[in-house]
C-alpha positions in Angstrom: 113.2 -25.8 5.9 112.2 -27.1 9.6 112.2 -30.8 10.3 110.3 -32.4 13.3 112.0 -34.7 15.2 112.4 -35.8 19.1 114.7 -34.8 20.8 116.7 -38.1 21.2 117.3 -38.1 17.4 118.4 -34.6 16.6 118.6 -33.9 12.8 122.5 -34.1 11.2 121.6 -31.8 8.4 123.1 -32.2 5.6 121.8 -29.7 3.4 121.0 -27.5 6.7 122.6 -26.7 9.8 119.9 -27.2 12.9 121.1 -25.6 15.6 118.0 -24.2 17.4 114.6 -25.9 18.1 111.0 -24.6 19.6 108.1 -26.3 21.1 105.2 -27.0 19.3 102.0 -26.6 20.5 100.8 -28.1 23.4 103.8 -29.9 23.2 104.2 -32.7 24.6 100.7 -33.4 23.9 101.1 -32.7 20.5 100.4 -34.0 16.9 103.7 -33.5 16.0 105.5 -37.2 15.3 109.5 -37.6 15.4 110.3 -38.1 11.4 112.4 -40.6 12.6 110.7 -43.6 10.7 111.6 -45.8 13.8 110.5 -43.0 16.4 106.9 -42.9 18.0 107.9 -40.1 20.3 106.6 -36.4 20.4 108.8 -34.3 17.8 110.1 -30.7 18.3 110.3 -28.0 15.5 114.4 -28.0 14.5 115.2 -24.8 13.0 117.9 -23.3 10.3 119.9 -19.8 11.5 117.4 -18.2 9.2 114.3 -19.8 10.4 115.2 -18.9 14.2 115.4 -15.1 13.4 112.3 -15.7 11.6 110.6 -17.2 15.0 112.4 -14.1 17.0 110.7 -11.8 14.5 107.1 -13.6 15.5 107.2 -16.0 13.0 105.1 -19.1 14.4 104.2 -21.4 11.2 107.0 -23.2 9.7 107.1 -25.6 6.4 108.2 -28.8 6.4 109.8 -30.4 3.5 107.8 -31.3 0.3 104.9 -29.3 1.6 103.8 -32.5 3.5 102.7 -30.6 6.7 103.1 -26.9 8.5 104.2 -26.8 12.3 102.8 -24.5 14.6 105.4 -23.6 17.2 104.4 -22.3 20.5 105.4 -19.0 22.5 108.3 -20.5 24.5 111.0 -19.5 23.1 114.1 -20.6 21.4 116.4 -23.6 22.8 120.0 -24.2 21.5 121.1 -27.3 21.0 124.1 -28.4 22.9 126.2 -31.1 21.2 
């Protein structure tokens, strides 16, 4: 299940392991809101393994958790997060 969060508060998962995240779009003019509950700032799209193959396979829309929202990631790519 992707998350949305900025990129200063990157998710810990600890049901899922979020390795890889993509731009929304427009990003960062976007309508996409860190989940952070203190955090104002523009969120990414934070991916599972299975959710980045997904987006390599042309995947775009992603769920969020409780079916609050969908995300609509742009064509940039995939980044890697680098702890």
């Amino acid at each position: 299940m992707a998350l949305c969060r900025c990129l200063e508060h990157v998710p810990k998962g600890k049901k899922h392991n979020y390795v890889y995240y993509v731009y929304p779009i427009g990003y960062p003019n976007t309508a996409l809101i860190c989940g952070n509950p203190n955090c104002d700032n523009p969120g990414v799209i934070w991916l599972t393994d299975k959710e980045a193959q997904e987006y390599r396979n042309g995947k775009r829309i992603f769920e969020g958790p409780n079916n609050f929202t969908k995300m609509k990631a742009g064509d940039n790519g995939l980044n890697r997060f680098k702890k």
